[in-house]
Phi, psi and omega in degrees: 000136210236115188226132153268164204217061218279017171217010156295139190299155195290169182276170143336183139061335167334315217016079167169158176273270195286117189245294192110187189188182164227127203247162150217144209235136164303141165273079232207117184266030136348158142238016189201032165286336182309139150204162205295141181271121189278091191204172201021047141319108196100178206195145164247073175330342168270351168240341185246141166223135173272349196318061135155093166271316190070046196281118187116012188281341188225129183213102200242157170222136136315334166120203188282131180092342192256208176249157190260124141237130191233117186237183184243120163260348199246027169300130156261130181240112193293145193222139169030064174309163195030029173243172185302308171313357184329138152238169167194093183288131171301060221271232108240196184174149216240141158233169201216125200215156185287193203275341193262003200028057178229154155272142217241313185244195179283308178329314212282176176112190185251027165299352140336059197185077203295343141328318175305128153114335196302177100012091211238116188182166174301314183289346175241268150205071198259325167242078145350286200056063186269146185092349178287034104235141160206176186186159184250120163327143181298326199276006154097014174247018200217155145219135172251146225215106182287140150208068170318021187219019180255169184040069172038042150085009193277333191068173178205190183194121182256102193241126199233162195276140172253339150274133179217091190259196169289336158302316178274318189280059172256306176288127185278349175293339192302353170103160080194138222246150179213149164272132179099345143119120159353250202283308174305322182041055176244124214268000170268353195281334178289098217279075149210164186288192203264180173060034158295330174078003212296072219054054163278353228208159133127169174163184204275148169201152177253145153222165172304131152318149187292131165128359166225108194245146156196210181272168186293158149281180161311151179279142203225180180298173195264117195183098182286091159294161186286143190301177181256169203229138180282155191248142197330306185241052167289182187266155209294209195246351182265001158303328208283165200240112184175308184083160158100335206070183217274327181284057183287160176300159168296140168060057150278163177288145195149144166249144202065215156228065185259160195224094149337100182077192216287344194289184175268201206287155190258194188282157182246171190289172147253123174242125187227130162284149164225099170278008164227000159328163215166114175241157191258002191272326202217155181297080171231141204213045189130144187229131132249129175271100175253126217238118155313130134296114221261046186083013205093337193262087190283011157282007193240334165346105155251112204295155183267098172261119168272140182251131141266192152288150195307116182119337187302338193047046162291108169106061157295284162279111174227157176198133174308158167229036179059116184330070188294311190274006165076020164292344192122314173336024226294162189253148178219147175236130204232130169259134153227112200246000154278342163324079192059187189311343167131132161264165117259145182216134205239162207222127175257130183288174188217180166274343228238342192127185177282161187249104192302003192242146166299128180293309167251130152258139180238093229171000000 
C-alpha cells in the first residue's frame, strides 16, 4: 500500500521541517512496518524550497509491473535569492518511479515539472501547483498531470507520453498534449471562467456499451466518460459472461474496468471525495460518497456517505486497494491526513455493497 504523507517531516540534507513523503506499507497485520520511499533528497537552496511542498498529496500506480507517480504541488522554484527582487514561484513537481520505487530509467525521477522556465506570474504559471492531481492513462502510455494554479486559478491538464522509446517517439500523435495548448499557452482556448480550480480533480474511465450488462467494477475518479463503441466482433449479448445484472454491487470482482471473457469493459461504480464536508451539530469532517451504478442511468443513484472526523479532510485521497481480505472483493482505501498524525482507513467490498464501518485504520 503506497501513502502519501503531504506533511512528514523533511529528511536529512532537505533544508525545511516539513516536506511530506511517500511510505510504503506491507499488507500485514503490522501497524509500524511502513517505511519512507527514499526519494528527494537534498535541496540546491538557490533555486529551490522544499518548505510545506506536501510531496505526496497526490499518488497513482499502474498496478503490477508498471510505474508510480507521487507528486509536491506546493514545490518551490527560487529566482535572485537573498536580493530585493527574491521571487519564489509556486511550480509544483512530480515524480515518476519504476515498480521497486527506485529510479530505474530516463523516464523515471522528479524532472516532472513542465511548469519551469514558463512565464511566471498569476496570469501565467507562477502558481502552477502542478501535480495536485495526476494520474495514468489505461493503456500505460501516458501521465496526466492537474495544475490548478495556472492562468489566474483558471487551471490546466497537462498529458504527456511516459514512454520514449524509438517507437514511440516516431508517432507524431504523441503528445505532449495541454488545455490551452502545449505551445499557444493560451488561457481562452480553456472553456471555464478563471478561480475554476481546473485539473484539481479527474481521470480516466470507461463504462460498457449498452446490449452487455453485468455487474460495476471498482470505483475510479469522479468522472462519467462518453460511451464506447461496440467493436464488429463482441459477442451477441446471451454470450457475455458476468451475473448480477446490471444493478451488481461496489467490489464485484475485477480491477478496473476489465472483463472476464469475451464482453467489452462494464460500467463502473462512483466514489467521489468531499474532504471539507462538514456538519456543525456532529464531529464530522471530510465525506466520501459512494454511488452504485444504476445501469448508466446516474440521475436515479443515491450514494452510500463514509464520514470523518472534523478536521480530517477525510476523502482527499482515494484508491481502489485491491482484494485485501481474499473475499472476492475490491477494496477502498480512504486518506485523512489530518486525523492525528494522518490516517487511512480501508473499507471491504461485499455482495451487499461497500462495507461502512472500516475494516483497518493505518495510522
Amino acid at each position: 500500500l503506497l501513502v502519501g504523507a503531504p506533511q512528514a517531516l523533511a529528511l536529512p540534507g532537505q533544508g525545511a521541517n516539513r516536506t511530506g513523503g511517500l511510505f510504503a506499507c506491507p499488507l500485514t497485520p503490522e501497524l509500524s512496518d511502513c517505511w519512507r520511499v527514499p526519494i528527494d533528497e537534498g535541496v540546491d537552496p538557490q533555486r529551490e524550497s522544499k518548505e510545506n511542498q506536501w510531496l505526496g498529496v497526490s499518488v497513482k500506480s499502474q498496478g503490477a509491473g508498471g510505474k508510480i507517480v507521487t507528486c509536491a504541488h506546493r514545490y518551490e522554484v527560487r529566482h535572485w535569492v537573498r536580493q530585493p527582487l527574491e521571487t519564489r514561484d509556486v511550480i509544483g513537481r512530480c515524480f515518476v518511479l519504476s515498480q521497486d520505487l527506485r529510479v530505474r530509467d530516463e523516464m523515471d525521477g522528479g524532472g516532472w515539472k513542465f511548469c519551469e522556465g514558463r512565464p511566471q506570474s498569476h496570469e501565467h504559471f507562477g502558481t502552477c501547483q502542478q501535480g495536485l492531481a495526476a494520474a495514468f492513462s489505461p493503456d500505460r502510455r501516458y501521465v496526466l498531470l492537474g495544475a490548478p494554479g495556472t492562468y489566474n486559478w483558471k487551471g490546466t491538464l497537462r498529458v504527456e507520453q511516459l514512454n520514449q522509446s524509438s517507437l514511440d517517439l516516431l508517432q507524431l500523435d504523441a503528445g505532449p498534449y495541454e488545455a490551452g495548448g502545449e505551445k499557444d499557452q493560451d488561457p481562452s482556448l480553456i472553456p471555464v471562467p478563471a478561480n475554476s480550480y481546473f485539473g484539481t480533480g479527474g481521470g480516466p474511465a470507461r463504462r460498457s456499451p449498452p446490449g452487455c450488462r453485468g455487474p460495476p467494477r471498482a470505483p475510479v475518479t469522479p468522472q462519467i466518460p462518453e460511451e464506447t463503441p461496440i467493436p464488429e466482433d463482441t459477442p451477441p449479448k446471451s454470450q457475455c459472461r458476468g451475473g448480477g445484472g446490471s444493478q451488481g454491487q461496489f467490489g464485484v470482482p475485477g480491477v478496473g474496468g476489465g472483463v472476464t471473457g469475451p464482453c467489452p469493459p462494464r460500467w463502473m461504480d462512483l466514489v467521489v471525495g468531499a474532504p471539507h464536508f462538514f456538519e456543525r451539530k456532529e464531529e464530522i469532517g471530510g465525506a466520501v460518497y459512494v454511488y452504485i451504478n444504476p445501469g448508466g442511468h446516474w440521475d436515479t443513484a443515491t450514494p452510500l456517505r463514509l464520514n470523518g472526523t472534523r478536521g480530517s479532510m477525510f476523502g482527499i485521497a482515494l484508491s481502489t486497494a485491491g482484494d485485501l481480505n481474499h473475499d472476492g472483493f475490491e477494496d477502498l482505501a480512504v486518506g485523512a491526513p489530518f486525523d492525528g498524525a494522518g490516517k487511512v482507513f480501508i473499507y471491504h467490498g461485499s455482495a451487499l455493497g461497500i462495507v461502512a464501518r472500516p475494516a483497518q485504520v493505518r495510522g
